[in-house]
Every structure is written in C-alpha cells, then in structure tokens.
ZAMARGU-4260 file (C-alpha; in steps of 0.2 Angstrom, whole numbers, plus 5000, padded with zeros to 4 digits):
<rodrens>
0) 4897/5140/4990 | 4906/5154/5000 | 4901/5157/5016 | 4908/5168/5030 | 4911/5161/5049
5) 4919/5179/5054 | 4914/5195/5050 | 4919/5211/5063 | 4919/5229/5059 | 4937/5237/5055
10) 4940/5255/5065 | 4939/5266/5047 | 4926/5258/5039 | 4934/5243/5033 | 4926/5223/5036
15) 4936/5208/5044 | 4929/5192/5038 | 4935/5176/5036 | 4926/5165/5024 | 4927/5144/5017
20) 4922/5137/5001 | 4911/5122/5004 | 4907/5108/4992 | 4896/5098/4995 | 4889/5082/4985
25) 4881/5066/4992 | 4885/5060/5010 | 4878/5073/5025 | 4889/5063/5036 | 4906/5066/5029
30) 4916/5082/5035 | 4933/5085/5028 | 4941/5102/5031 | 4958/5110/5025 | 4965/5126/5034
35) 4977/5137/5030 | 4986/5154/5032 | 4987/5156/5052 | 5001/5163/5048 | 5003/5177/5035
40) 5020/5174/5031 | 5014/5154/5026 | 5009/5157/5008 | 5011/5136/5000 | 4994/5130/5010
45) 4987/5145/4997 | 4992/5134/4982 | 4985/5118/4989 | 4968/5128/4994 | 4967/5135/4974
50) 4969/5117/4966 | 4959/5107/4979 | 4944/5119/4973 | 4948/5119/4953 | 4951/5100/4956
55) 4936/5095/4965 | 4926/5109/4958 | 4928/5101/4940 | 4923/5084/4946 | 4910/5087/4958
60) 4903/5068/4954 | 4917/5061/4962 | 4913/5070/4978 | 4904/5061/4994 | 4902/5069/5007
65) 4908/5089/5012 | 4925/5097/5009 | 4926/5115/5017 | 4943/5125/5012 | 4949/5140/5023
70) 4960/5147/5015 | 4966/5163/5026 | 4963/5160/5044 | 4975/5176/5046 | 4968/5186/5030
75) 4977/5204/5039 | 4991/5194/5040 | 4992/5188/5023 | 4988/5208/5014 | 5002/5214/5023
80) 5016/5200/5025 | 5016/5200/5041 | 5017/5181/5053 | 5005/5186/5067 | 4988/5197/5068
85) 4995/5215/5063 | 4991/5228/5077 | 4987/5214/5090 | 5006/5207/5092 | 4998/5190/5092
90) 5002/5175/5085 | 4985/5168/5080 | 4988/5149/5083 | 4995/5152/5101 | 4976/5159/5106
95) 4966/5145/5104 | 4952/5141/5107 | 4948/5157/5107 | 4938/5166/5120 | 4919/5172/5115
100) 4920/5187/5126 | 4937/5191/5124 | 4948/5204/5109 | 4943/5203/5090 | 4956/5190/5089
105) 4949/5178/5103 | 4931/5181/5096 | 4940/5173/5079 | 4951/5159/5084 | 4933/5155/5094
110) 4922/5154/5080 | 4935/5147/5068 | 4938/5130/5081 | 4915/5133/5085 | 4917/5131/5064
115) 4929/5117/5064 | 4922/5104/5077 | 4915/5089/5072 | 4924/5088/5057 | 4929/5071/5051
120) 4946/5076/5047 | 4955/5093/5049 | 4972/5097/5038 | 4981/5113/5046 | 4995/5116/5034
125) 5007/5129/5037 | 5025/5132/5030 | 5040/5136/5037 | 5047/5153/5045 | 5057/5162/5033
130) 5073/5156/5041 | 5071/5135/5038 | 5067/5123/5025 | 5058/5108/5028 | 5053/5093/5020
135) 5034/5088/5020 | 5030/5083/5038 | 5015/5080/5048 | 5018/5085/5067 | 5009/5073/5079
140) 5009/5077/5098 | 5011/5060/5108 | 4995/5058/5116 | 4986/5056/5098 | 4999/5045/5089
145) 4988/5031/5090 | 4973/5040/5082 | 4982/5052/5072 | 4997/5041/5063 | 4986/5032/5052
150) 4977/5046/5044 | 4996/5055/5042 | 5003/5039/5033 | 4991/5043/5019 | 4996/5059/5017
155) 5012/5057/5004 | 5022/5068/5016 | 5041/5063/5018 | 5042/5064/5038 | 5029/5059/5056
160) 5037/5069/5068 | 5030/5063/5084 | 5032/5076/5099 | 5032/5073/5117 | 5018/5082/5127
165) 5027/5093/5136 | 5034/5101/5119 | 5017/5103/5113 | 5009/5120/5114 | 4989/5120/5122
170) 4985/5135/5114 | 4986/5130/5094 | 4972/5125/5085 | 4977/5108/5082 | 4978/5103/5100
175) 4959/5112/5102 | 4953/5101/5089 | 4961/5086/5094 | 4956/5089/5113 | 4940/5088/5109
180) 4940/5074/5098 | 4939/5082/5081 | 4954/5075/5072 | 4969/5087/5066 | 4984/5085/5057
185) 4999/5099/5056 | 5009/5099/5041 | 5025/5108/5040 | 5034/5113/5024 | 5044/5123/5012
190) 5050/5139/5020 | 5042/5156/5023 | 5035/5168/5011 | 5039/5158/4995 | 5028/5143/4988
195) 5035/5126/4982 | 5027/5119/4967 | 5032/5101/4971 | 5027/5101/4989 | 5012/5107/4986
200) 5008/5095/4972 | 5014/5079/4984 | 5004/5085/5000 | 4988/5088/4986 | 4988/5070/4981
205) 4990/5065/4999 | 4974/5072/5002 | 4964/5066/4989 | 4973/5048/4995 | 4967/5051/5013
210) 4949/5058/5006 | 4949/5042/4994 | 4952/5029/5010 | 4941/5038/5020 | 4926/5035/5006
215) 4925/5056/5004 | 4933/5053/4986 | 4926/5040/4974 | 4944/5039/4963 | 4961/5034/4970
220) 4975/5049/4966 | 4984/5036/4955 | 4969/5035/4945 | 4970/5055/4941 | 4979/5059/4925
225) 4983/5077/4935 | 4992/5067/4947 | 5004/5056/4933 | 5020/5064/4939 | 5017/5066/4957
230) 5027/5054/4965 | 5022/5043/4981 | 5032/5043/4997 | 5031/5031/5012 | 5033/5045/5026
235) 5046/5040/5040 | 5040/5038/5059 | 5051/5049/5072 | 5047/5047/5091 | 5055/5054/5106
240) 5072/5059/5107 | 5078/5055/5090 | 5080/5070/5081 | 5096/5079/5083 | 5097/5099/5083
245) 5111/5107/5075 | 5113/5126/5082 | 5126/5136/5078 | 5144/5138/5091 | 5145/5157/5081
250) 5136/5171/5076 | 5142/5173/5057 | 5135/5169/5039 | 5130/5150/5035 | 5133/5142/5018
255) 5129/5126/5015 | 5126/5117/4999 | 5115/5103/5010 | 5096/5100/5005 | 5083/5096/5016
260) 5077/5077/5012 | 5099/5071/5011 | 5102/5056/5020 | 5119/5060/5027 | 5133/5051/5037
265) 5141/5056/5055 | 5157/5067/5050 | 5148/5074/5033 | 5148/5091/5029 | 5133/5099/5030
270) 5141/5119/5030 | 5149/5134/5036 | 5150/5149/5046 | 5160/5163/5041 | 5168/5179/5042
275) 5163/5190/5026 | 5176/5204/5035 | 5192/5192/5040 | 5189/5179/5025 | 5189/5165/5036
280) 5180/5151/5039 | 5174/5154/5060 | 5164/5137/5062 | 5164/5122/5053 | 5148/5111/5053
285) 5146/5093/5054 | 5135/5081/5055 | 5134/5070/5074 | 5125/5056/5066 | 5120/5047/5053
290) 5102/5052/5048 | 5088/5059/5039 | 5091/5079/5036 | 5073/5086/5036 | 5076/5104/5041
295) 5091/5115/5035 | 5094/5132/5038 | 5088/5145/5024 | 5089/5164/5028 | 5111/5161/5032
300) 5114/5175/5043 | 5116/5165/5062 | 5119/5172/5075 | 5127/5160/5092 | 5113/5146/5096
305) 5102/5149/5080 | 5097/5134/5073 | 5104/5127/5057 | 5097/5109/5055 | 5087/5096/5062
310) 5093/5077/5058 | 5082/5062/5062 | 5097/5050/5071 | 5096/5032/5060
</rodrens>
C-alpha cells in the first residue's frame, strides 16, 4: 500500500510529497523501516528500496509483522541531481527533527522522524559523495554501541565504524531517532551518483538476516535461492581513534590503482599525485600503517588537504 506522510503545495502548481510502501502481513507489533535518498546524489539505497518491495512483495506469506520503504526522503533532490533540497541550500539530514512551525523543509524532516518513531528498527542507507568510495559500513555514534552493534553485526556489511560523540552531528536523522529510543542504523556505501550492483545485493541479504533474527521474516537469506551468490561477511569493529586519514600534502590529480576493501601494509603504495603540465610525479602516497583500506578516493582531482583514503590501523 502507498501512502503519503508529506504532501505541500509547490509555487507553480506543482505538489511535494513524499510517500512509503507499507507491507503488511501478520504481527501488529513489528515495525521495520528502510529510508533512503536524503540525499539526491545517493542513488544505491534506490536499488535496495526496488528488490526489498519485488522480493517481499512476491512472498507476502513469509511476512510478519510491517515493513515500510521510503524510498526518497529528498525526492527534489533526486529529479534534478542535486545532494541537498534544491532552492533551500539545505542539507536535509543536518535539519532534523524538524521543526512543525518552521520552512517547507523543517515541516518535512518533522513529519518524516513523527513517521518514523516507534519503529522497531530503522535502516538509513546512504552512499558516498561523489568524490570517495567506501565499503559497506554501518556508522554507530558511541553512546548507542551497545544497543546498536548487535543489530549492525546482522547486517552483512564489511565495516562498524564506531564514532565518538563529539564527531557526531545532532541534527541527522539518525541521532533524532536513536535519541528518542527508536533504533537507527546508517549505512555508508559505494560512491555518489552511480549504484553498485554487488553492494546492493550484500546490504539486501543483510536485511532480510536482521528481519529474520528479529522474527519479522519467517526464512533465513541462506534459505533464498535469490540470495545463492550473495556472499556472507563478518563486518569488522572500529572504535575510537583507529582509523587513520590520508589527505593529500598537494593540490594535483590522484591515481591509484587501490580498492576500497585491500588490506595493506605500512610503506605500500596506495597512489599518486601528479602534474598533467610538468609530467611529473608532485606527491607520492603511502600507506602509515598496516590496515584495512575502507575508503579510497574517487573523483582524482585533489586539491592541498583533500581527502584520499581512510585506513582502519591493524
């Protein structure tokens, strides 16, 4: 069933709404939501928004309880590309929860967290910029690891980063949620504006996992012939201060021929920066640790202090 949470009047008679599939079958008392598309140029929670529906749409008996898909929390964002609400200069997840009484956009990020509370589970997906590639990860902020760490173990991502507080921004929907005791977890992947098949697939049978253990799906993913290819991962636990940052010493053009998901050693080569004019190489770029490469730059124009990598220290 579709139902719309927003609906507001556009200045040339057009209509903003944001709308949710709900499924329903057996429980009352089981709630799980996905959400996606906060940002416009975040296109791979699209795909796993499309086959959650076919998939559970097609087995409907398997269902217990309530699974509610929002696909487009940012749907202006989405038609036209862009990473925050077009005309506002906002970045949607940095006003929440939202205000009642305040712009079009606080009335939205209002309703959608109204909408979300009391959800047994919330999955916020979101993708990279358009600059970095990242492994599958779920981002915990510290004061919820002990709730929240089980739930992402289920999820078949590759990586729990676990933040400090004090890097932890109020204003996202997440920490709404999770602030008021409805359970949220942020997964991070692929890069912006492009969708990655095989991400999508690993984080979908996650979910159906994490639906299964929580008794909201009556059949384990292993079970599922439309997961037969889809491998497992046992997702690694970062805390504090071990992840490392690679930024970059000049502004130049970074090439690497590094993947995100490479263990690597202290000394390797992970790339770099260069002169097109001179033909010559103006930084190279090694590795301070051994570890875990989970983020590696994309989009390889750099400019002094832009990042290039992130590496969990092992």
């Amino acid at each position: 069933m579709i139902k719309t949470i927003v609906s507001s009047n556009l200045p040339v008679d057009e209509l903003f709404r944001i709308r949710k599939n709900v499924l329903t079958n057996g429980s009352a008392q089981k709630r799980f939501c996905v959400v996606s598309g906060t940002h416009g140029d975040e296109l791979e929670g699209q795909m796993v928004c499309y086959e959650l529906g076919k998939i559970i749409g097609e087995n409907m008996d398997l269902l217990n309880g309530s699974v509610e898909i929002y696909p487009a929390l940012n749907p202006l964002g989405i038609d036209t590309i862009q990473r925050g609400i077009p005309n506002f200069d906002l970045d949607m997840n940095r006003i929440f929860p939202g205000d009642p009484q305040g712009s079009m956009a606080e009335q939205t990020a209002y309703l959608i967290t109204e909408d979300l509370k009391g959800s047994n589970m919330v999955i916020d997906i979101h993708s990279s910029n358009l600059f970095l590639r990242e492994q599958p990860q779920v981002r915990i902020n510290v004061l919820n690891e002990k709730e929240l760490v089980p739930f992402a173990e289920k999820l078949n991502i590759d990586f729990i980063w676990v933040h400090d507080a004090a890097t932890v921004l109020e204003a996202t929907l997440a920490h709404s949620l999770n602030s008021t005791g409805t359970p949220c977890l942020v997964v991070e992947m692929g890069v912006g504006q492009r969708i990655n098949h095989g991400m999508c697939r690993q984080l979908e049978k996650g979910i159906f996992q994490l639906m299964f253990d929580m008794g909201i799906w009556k059949k384990s993913p292993d079970e599922m012939d439309i997961f037969n290819e889809v491998e497992s991962h046992k997702a690694m636990l970062c805390k504090g201060d071990t992840v490392e940052f690679l930024n970059a010493e000049k502004s130049g053009i970074f090439l690497t021929e590094k993947k995100a998901g490479e263990n690597i050693h202290k000394g390797e080569l992970i790339g770099e920066i260069v002169s097109p004019l001179e033909g010559k190489i103006i930084s190279t770029v090694l590795a301070p640790c051994d570890g875990y490469l989970f983020t590696i730059r994309a989009y390889p124009v750099v400019y002094e202090g832009s990042l290039m990598a992130r590496i969990f220290k092992q």
